[in-house]
PASENU-94963 format. One record per residue (C-alpha): residue in three letters; residue number from 1; x, y, z. Coordinates in steps of 0.2 Angstrom, whole numbers. Each point is the difference from the previous one (the first is absolute). Layout:
N
{atom 'ALA' NUM {X Y Z}},
...
// end
This chain:
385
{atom 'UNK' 1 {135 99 392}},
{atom 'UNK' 2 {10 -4 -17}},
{atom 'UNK' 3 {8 15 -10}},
{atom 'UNK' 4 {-10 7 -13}},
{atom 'UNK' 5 {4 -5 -20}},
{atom 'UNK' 6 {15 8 -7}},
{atom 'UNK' 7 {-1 17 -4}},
{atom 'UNK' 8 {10 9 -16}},
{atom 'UNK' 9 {20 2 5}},
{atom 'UNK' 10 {-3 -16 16}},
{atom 'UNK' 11 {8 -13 -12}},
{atom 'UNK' 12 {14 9 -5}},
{atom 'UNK' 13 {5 4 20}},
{atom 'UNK' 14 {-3 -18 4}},
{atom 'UNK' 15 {11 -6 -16}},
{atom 'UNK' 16 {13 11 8}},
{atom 'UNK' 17 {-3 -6 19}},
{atom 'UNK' 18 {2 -16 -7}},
{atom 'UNK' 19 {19 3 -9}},
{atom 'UNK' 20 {5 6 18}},
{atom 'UNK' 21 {-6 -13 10}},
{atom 'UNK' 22 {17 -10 -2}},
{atom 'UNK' 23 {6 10 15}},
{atom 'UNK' 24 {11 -9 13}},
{atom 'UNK' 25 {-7 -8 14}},
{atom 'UNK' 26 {-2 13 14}},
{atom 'UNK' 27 {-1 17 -11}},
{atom 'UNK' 28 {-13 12 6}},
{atom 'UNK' 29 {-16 -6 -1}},
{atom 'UNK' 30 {3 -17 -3}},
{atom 'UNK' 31 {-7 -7 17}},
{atom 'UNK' 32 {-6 -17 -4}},
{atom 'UNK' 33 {-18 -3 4}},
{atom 'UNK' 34 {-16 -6 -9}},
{atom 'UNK' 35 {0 0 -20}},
{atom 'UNK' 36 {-12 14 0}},
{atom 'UNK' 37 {14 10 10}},
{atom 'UNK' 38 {12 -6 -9}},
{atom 'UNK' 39 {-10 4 -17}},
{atom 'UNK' 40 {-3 19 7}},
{atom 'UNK' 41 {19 2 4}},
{atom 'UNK' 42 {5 -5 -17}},
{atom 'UNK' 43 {-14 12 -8}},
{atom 'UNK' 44 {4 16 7}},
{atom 'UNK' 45 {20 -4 -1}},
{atom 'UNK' 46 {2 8 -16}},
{atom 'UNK' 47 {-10 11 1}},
{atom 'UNK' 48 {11 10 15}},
{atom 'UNK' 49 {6 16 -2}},
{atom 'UNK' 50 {14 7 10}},
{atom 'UNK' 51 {-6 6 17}},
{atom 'UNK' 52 {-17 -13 1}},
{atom 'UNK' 53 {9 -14 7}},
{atom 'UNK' 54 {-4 4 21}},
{atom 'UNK' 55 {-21 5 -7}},
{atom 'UNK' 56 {-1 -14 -11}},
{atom 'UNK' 57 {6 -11 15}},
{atom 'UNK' 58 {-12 6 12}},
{atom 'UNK' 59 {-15 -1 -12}},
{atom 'UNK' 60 {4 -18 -4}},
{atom 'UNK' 61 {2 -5 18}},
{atom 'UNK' 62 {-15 6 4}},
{atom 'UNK' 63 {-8 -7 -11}},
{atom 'UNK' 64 {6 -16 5}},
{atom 'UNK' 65 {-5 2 18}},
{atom 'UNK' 66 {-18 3 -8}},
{atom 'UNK' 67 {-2 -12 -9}},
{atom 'UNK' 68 {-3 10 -17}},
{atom 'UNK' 69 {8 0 -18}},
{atom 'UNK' 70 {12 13 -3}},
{atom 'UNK' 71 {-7 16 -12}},
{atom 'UNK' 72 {10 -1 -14}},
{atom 'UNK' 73 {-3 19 -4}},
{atom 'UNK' 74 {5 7 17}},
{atom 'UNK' 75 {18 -10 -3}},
{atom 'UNK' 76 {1 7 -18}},
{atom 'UNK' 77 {-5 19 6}},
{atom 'UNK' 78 {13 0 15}},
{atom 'UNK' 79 {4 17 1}},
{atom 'UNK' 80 {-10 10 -12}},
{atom 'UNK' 81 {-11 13 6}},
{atom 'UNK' 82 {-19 -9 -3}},
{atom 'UNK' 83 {-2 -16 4}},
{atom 'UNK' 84 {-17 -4 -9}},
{atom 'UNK' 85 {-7 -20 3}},
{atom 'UNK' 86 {-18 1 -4}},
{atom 'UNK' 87 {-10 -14 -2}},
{atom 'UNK' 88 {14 -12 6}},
{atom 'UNK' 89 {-12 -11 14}},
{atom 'UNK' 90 {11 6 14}},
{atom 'UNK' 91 {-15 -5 13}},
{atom 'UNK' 92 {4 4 19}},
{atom 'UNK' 93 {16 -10 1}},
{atom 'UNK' 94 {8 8 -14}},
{atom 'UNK' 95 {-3 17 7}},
{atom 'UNK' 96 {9 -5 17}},
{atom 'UNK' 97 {14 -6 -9}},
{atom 'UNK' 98 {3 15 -10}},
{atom 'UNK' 99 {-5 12 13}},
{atom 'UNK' 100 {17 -6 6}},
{atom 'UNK' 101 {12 5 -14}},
{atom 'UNK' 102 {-9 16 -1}},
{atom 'UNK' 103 {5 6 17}},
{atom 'UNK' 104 {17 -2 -5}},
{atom 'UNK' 105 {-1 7 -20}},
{atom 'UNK' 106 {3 17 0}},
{atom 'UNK' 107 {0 0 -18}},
{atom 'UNK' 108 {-21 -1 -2}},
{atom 'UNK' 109 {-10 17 -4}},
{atom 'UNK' 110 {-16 -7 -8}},
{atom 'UNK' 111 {-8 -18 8}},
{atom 'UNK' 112 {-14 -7 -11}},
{atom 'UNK' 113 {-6 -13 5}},
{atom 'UNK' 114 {-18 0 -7}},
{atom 'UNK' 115 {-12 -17 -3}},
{atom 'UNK' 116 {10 -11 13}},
{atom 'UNK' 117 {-11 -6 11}},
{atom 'UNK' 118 {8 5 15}},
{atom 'UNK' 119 {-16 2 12}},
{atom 'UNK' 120 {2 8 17}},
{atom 'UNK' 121 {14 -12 5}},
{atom 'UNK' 122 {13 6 -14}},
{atom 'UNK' 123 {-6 16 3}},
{atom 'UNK' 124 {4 1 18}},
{atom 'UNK' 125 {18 -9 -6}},
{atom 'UNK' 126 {3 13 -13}},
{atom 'UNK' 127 {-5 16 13}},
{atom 'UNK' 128 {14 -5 10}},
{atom 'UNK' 129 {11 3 -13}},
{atom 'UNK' 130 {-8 16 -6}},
{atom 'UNK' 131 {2 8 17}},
{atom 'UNK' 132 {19 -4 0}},
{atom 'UNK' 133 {5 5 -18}},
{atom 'UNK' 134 {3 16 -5}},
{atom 'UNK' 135 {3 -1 -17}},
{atom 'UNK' 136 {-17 -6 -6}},
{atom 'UNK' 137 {-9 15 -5}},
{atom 'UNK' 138 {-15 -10 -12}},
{atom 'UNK' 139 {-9 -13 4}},
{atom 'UNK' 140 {-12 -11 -7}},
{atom 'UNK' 141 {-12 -11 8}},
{atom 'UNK' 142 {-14 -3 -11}},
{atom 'UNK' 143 {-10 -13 -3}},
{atom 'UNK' 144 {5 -10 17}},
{atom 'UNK' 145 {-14 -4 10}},
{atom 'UNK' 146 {9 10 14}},
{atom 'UNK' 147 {-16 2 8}},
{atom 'UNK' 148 {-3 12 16}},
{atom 'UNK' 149 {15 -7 13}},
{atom 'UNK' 150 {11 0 -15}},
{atom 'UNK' 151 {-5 19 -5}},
{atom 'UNK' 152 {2 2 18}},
{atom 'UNK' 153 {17 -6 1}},
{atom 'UNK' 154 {5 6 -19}},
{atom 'UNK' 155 {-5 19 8}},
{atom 'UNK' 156 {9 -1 16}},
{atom 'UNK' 157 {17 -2 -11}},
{atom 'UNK' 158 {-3 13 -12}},
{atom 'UNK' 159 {-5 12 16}},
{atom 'UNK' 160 {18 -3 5}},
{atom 'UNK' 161 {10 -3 -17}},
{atom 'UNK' 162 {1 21 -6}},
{atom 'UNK' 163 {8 -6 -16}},
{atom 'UNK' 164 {-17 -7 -7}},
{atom 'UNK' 165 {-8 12 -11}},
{atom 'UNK' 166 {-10 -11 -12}},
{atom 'UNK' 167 {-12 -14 6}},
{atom 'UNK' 168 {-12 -11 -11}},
{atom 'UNK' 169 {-13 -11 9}},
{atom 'UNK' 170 {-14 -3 -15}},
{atom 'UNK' 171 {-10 -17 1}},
{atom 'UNK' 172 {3 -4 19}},
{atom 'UNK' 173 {-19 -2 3}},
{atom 'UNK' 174 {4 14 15}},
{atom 'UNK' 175 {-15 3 9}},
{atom 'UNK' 176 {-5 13 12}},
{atom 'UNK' 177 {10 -9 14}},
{atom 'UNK' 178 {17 2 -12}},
{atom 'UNK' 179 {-6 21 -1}},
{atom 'UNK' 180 {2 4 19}},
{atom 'UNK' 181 {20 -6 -3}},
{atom 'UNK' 182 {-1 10 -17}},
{atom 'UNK' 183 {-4 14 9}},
{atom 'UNK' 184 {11 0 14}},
{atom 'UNK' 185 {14 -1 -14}},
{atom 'UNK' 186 {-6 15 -9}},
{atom 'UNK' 187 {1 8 17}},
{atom 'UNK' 188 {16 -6 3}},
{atom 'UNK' 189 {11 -2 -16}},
{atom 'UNK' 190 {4 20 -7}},
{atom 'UNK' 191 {11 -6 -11}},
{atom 'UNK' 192 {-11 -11 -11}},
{atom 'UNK' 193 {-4 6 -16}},
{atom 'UNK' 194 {-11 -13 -12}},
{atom 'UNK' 195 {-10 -12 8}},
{atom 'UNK' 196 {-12 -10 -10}},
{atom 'UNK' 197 {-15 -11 7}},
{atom 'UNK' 198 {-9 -2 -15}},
{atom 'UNK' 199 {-11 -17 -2}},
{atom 'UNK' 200 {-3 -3 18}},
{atom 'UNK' 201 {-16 -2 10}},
{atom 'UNK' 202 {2 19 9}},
{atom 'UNK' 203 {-20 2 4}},
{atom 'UNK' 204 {-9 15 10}},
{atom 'UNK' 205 {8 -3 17}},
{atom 'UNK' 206 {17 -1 -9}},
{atom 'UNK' 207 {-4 18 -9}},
{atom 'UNK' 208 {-5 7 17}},
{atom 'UNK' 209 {17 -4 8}},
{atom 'UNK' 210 {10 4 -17}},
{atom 'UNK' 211 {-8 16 -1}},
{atom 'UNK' 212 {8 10 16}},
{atom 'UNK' 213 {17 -9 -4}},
{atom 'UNK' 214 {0 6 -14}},
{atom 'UNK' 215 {-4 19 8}},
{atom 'UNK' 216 {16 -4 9}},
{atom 'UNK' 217 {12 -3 -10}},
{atom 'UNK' 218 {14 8 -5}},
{atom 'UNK' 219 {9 -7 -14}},
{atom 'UNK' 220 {-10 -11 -11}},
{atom 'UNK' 221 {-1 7 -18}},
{atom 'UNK' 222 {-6 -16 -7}},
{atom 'UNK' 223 {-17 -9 4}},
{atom 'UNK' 224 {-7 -14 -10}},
{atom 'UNK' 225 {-15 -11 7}},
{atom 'UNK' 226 {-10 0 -13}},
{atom 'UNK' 227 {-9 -19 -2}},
{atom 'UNK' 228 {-6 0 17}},
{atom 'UNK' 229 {-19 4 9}},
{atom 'UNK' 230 {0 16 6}},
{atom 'UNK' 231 {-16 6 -1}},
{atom 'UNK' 232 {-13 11 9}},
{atom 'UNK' 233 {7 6 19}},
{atom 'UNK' 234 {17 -7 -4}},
{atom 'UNK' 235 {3 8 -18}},
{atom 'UNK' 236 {-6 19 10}},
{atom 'UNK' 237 {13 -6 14}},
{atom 'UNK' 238 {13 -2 -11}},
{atom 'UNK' 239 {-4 19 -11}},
{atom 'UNK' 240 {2 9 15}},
{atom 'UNK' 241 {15 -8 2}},
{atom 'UNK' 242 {7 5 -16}},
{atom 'UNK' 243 {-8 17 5}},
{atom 'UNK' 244 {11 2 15}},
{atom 'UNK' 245 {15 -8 -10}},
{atom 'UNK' 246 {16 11 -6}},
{atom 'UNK' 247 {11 -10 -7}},
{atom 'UNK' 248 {-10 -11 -12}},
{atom 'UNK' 249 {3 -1 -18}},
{atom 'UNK' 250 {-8 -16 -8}},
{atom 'UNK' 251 {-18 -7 5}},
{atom 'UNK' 252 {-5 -14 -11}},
{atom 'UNK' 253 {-17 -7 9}},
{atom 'UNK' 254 {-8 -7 -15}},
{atom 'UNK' 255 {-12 -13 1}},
{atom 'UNK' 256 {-4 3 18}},
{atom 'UNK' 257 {-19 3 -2}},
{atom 'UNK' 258 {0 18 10}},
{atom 'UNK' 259 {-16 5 -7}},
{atom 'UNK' 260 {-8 17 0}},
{atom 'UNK' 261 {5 3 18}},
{atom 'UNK' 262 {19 -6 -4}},
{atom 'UNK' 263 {0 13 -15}},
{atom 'UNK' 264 {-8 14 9}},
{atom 'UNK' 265 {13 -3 16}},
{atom 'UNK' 266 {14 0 -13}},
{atom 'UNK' 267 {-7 17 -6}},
{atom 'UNK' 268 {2 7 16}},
{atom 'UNK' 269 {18 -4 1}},
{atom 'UNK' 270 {4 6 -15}},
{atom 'UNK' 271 {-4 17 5}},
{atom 'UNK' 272 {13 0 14}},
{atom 'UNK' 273 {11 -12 -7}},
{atom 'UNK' 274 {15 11 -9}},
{atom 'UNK' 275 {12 -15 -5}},
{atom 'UNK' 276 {-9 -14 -7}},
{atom 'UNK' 277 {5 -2 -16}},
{atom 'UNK' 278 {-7 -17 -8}},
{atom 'UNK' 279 {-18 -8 5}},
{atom 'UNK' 280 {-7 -15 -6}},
{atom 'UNK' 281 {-20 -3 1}},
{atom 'UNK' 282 {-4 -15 -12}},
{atom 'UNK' 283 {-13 -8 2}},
{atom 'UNK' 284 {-7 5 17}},
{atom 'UNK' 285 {-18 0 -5}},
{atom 'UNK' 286 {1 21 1}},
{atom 'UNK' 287 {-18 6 -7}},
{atom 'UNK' 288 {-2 15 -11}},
{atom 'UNK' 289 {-6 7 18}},
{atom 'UNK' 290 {18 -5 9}},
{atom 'UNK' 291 {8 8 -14}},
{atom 'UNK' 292 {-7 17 1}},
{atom 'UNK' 293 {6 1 20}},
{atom 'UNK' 294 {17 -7 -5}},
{atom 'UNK' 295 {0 14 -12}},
{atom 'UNK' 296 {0 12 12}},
{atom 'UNK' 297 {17 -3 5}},
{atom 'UNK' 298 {7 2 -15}},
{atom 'UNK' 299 {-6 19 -3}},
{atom 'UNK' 300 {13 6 14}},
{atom 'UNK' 301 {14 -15 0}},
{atom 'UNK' 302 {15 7 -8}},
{atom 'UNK' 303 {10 -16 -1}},
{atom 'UNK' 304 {-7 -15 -6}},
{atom 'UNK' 305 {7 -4 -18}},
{atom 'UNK' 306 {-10 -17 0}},
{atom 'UNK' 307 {-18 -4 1}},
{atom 'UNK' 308 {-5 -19 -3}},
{atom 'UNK' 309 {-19 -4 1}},
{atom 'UNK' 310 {-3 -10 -15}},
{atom 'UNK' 311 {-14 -16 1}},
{atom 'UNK' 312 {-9 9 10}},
{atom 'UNK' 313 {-20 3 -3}},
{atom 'UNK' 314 {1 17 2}},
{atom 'UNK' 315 {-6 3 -18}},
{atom 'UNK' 316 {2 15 -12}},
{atom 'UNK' 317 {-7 11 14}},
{atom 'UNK' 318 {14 -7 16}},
{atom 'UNK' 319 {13 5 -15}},
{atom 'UNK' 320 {-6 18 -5}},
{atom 'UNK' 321 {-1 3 19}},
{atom 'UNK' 322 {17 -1 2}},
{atom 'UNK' 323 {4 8 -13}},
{atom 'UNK' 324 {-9 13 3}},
{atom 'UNK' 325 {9 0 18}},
{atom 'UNK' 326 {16 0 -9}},
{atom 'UNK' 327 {-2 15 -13}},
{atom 'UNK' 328 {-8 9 16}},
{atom 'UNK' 329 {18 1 7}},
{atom 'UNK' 330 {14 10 -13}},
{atom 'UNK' 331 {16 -7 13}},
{atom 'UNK' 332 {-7 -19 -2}},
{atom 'UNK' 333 {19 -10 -4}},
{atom 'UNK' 334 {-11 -15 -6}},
{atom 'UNK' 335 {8 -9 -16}},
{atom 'UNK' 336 {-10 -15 -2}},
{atom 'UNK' 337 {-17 -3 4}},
{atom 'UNK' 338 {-4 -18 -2}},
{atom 'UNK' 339 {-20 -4 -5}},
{atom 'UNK' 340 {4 -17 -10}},
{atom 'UNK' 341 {-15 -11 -1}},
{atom 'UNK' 342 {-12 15 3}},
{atom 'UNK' 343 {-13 4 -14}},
{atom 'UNK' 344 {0 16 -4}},
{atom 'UNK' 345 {-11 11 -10}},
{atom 'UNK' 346 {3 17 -12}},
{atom 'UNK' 347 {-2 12 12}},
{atom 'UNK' 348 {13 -8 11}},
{atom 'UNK' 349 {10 0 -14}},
{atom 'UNK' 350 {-3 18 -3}},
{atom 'UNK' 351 {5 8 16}},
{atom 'UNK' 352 {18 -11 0}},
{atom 'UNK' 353 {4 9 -16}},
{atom 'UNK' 354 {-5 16 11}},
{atom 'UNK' 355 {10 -8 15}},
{atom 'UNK' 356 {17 0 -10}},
{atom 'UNK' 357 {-1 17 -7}},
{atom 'UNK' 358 {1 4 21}},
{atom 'UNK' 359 {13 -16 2}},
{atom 'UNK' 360 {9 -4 -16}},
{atom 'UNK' 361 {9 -13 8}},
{atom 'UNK' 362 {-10 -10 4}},
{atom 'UNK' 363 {-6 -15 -4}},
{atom 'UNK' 364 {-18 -9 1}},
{atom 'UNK' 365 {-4 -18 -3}},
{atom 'UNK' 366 {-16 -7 -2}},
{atom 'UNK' 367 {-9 -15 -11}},
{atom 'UNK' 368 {1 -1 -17}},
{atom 'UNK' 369 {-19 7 -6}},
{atom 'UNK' 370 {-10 -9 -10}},
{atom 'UNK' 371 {-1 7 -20}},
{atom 'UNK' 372 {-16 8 -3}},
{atom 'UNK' 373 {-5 -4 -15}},
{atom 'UNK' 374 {-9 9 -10}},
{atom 'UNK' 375 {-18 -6 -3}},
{atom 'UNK' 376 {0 -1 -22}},
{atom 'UNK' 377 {-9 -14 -9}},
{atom 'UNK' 378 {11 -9 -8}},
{atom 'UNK' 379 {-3 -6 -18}},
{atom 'UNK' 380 {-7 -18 -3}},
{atom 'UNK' 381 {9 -10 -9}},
{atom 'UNK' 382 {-10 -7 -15}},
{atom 'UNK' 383 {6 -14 -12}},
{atom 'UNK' 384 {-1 9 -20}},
{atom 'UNK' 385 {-17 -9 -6}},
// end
């Protein structure tokens, strides 16, 4: 696959790669090949930096021996701490030839590498390295098609590679079959910290296997898979997981669809639940019924600072319920609760300015009224006879 266009600061390196490539015959790099080789060599000459020589010659080798173009960015980075090459059409054979320099890079803290088609065969290339690294602690892998034998071997390196503490899978399509190797990570990995798996395809089943690895857990303090289709059995699975948990901080599962039940689960957690900190419900189709049992929760949790439910149809009603739930509870450490998109009447409006002489701090957000008008005749305008 050919390079993509030329990105801001590419001419400039080339401009200098070109200057330098009046090298004598048999300096480093200067192994006579193809013109494509011999075009890469001359590329990422000048833009060298003391100590990148032996990497840079491992990277471009193998890339030879696969076949693939040489990514600029990854020659221009060199030793710098993030190497970030999104959207850069590395495919499969790409991944394999940079799995190789990376084993050897000790330089590389944060990997992104979202939007590069790398399928389950790059992924499998790429796990290899990830289990033998132990410098990269953030990875990004979104937006792959990794699919569930390249979550499987993506999960199996992280289980082993302690350094990781970040890990971004959004848009891989995962599916149940890609949960059961999600979860055995959760189980395994103590030292992860963020993991986001937002925009996939994680149904009911996945929620049901989520949900008691999530119980086990004992590190994560970040948890984002909102976008998904967690729903009925599954979104109740995955609340009694976060009832269980001790460790979590961040829950974004908005846009999920976890319906009354899902609310009413979540409720119940939050009851128990004394380190949550941030939860996100937009738009999971939460009735003015689900809200009053999520509600619940609130009138004896001591540590949740943010509440998201906005676009939800729990009308006015759903949103003085949990207010109500909120003033119900003096040592509530809410700061923001979020009804955005939620048409709220007067007497909701009432009991907030009630709420805040409890909790001065805090702050509620809801959608913009409508002006009431007041209903006057207006004078008709009549032309002077």
């Amino acid at each position: 696959m050919r390079g993509r266009l030329q990105g801001p600061g590419e001419k400039e390196d080339q401009e200098e790669a070109a200057a330098a490539s009046g090298r004598p015959a048999g300096g480093p790099g200067a192994k006579k090949g193809s013109d494509t080789d011999s075009d890469s060599d001359r590329d990422t000459e000048g833009a060298r930096r003391p100590g990148e020589l032996g990497e840079d010659t491992l990277y471009l080798r193998s890339c030879r021996a696969h076949s693939v173009v040489p990514a600029s960015c990854f020659l221009r980075q060199g030793s710098a701490p993030e190497l970030r090459m999104r959207h850069r059409g590395l495919g499969p054979q790409g991944a394999r030839a940079l799995a190789c320099a990376l084993t050897s890079n000790p330089y590389v803290k944060r990997l992104d590498l979202r939007d590069n088609g790398l399928c389950e065969a790059g992924a499998e290339a790429l796990a290899g390295a990830l289990s033998k690294t132990r410098s990269i602690c953030d990875v990004d892998l979104s937006e792959n098609r990794l699919g569930a034998d390249g979550t499987r071997a993506i999960c199996a390196a992280l289980a082993v590679s302690p350094a990781v503490q970040r890990v971004q899978l959004a848009g891989n399509g995962l599916e149940e079959q890609a949960a059961q190797y999600l979860a055995e990570l959760l189980l395994a990995h103590t030292g992860l910290k963020s993991l986001d798996l937002s925009y996939n395809q994680l149904n009911d089943q996945a929620g049901e296997m989520l949900g008691p690895a999530l119980a086990e857990n004992t590190g994560l303090t970040e948890l984002n898979v909102r976008w998904n289709h967690l729903r009925g059995p599954g979104a109740i699975a995955f609340a009694r997981g976060l009832e269980a948990n001790i460790f979590l901080r961040v829950l974004d599962i908005s846009y999920n669809g976890c319906g009354d039940s899902g609310a009413s689960a979540v409720g119940e957690a939050l009851k128990t639940n004394n380190v949550l900190e941030e939860l996100y419900m937009s738009n999971n189709r939460i009735s003015a019924a689900g809200a009053l049992n999520l509600g619940l929760g609130l009138r004896v949790n001591q540590t949740l600072r943010i509440l998201a439910v906005s676009r939800n149809p729990m009308r006015s009603e759903g949103c003085s319920g949990v207010l109500k739930s909120v003033q119900a509870n003096p040592q509530s450490a809410l700061e923001l609760l979020d009804f955005s998109d939620i048409q709220v009447n007067r007497e909701f409006d009432d009991l907030a300015s009630s709420v805040k002489v409890i909790l001065p701090g805090l702050c509620i957000k809801t959608a913009a009224r409508r002006v009431e008008y007041k209903k006057e005749l207006l004078a008709i305008f009549r032309p002077s006879e």
